[in-house]
DOKOLTOR-112336 format. One line per field, with one value per residue (C-alpha): chain; x, y, z. Coordinates in steps of 0.2 Angstrom, whole numbers. Layout:
% DOKOLTOR-112336
chain: c(A,...) $
x: c(X,...) $
y: c(Y,...) $
z: c(Z,...) $
//
This chain:
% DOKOLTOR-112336
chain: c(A,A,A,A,A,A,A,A,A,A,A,A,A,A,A,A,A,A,A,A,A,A,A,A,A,A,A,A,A,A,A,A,A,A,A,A,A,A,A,A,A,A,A,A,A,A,A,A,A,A,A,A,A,A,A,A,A,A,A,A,A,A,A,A,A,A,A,A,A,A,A,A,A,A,A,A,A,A,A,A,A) $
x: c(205,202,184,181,164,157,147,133,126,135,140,154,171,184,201,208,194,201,215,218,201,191,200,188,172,159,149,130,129,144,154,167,178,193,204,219,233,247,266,281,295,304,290,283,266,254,245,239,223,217,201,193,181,165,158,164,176,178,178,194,197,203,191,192,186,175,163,158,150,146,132,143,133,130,140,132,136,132,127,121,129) $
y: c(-288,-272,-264,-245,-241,-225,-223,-213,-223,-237,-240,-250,-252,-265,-256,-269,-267,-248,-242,-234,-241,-232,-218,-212,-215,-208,-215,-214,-198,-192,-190,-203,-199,-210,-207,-219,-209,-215,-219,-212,-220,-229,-241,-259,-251,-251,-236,-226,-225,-209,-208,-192,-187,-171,-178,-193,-204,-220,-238,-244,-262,-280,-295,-313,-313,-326,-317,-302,-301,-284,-282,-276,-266,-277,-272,-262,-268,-263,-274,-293,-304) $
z: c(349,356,357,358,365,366,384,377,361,367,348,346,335,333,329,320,305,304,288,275,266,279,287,297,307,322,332,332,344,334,352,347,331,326,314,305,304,292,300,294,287,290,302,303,309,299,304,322,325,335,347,350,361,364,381,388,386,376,385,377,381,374,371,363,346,349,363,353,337,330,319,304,288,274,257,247,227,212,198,201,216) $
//
């Protein structure tokens, strides 16, 4: 699984949650901006994801799945569960 970390916020994304559902996302600080970017054909990827950076850097690095557990929003529906 590989974690991209912004060093400011320290708010953190799995890359693998990232498509063509939610194209697009910042961090906290809005430093980090990643972008899904669809391939051409013809391809087996599924998409590129791009990183992009205002001050620092990102952390990028691979992790088990099991060590990490981000705290991920809770869905918001309409209607009754």
């Amino acid at each position: 699984m590989t974690i991209v970390e912004c060093e400011i916020c320290e708010t953190k994304f799995i890359s693998e949650k990232f498509g063509s559902f939610n194209a697009c996302d910042t961090c906290e600080c809005g430093n980090l901006q990643l972008i899904v970017i669809p391939p051409g054909p013809p391809t087996k990827l599924r998409s590129f994801l791009t990183v992009r950076y205002d001050v620092t850097y990102p952390k990028i690095y691979e992790t088990l799945e099991e060590k990490i557990s981000i705290e991920e929003e809770p869905i918001k529906k309409l209607g009754f569960n």
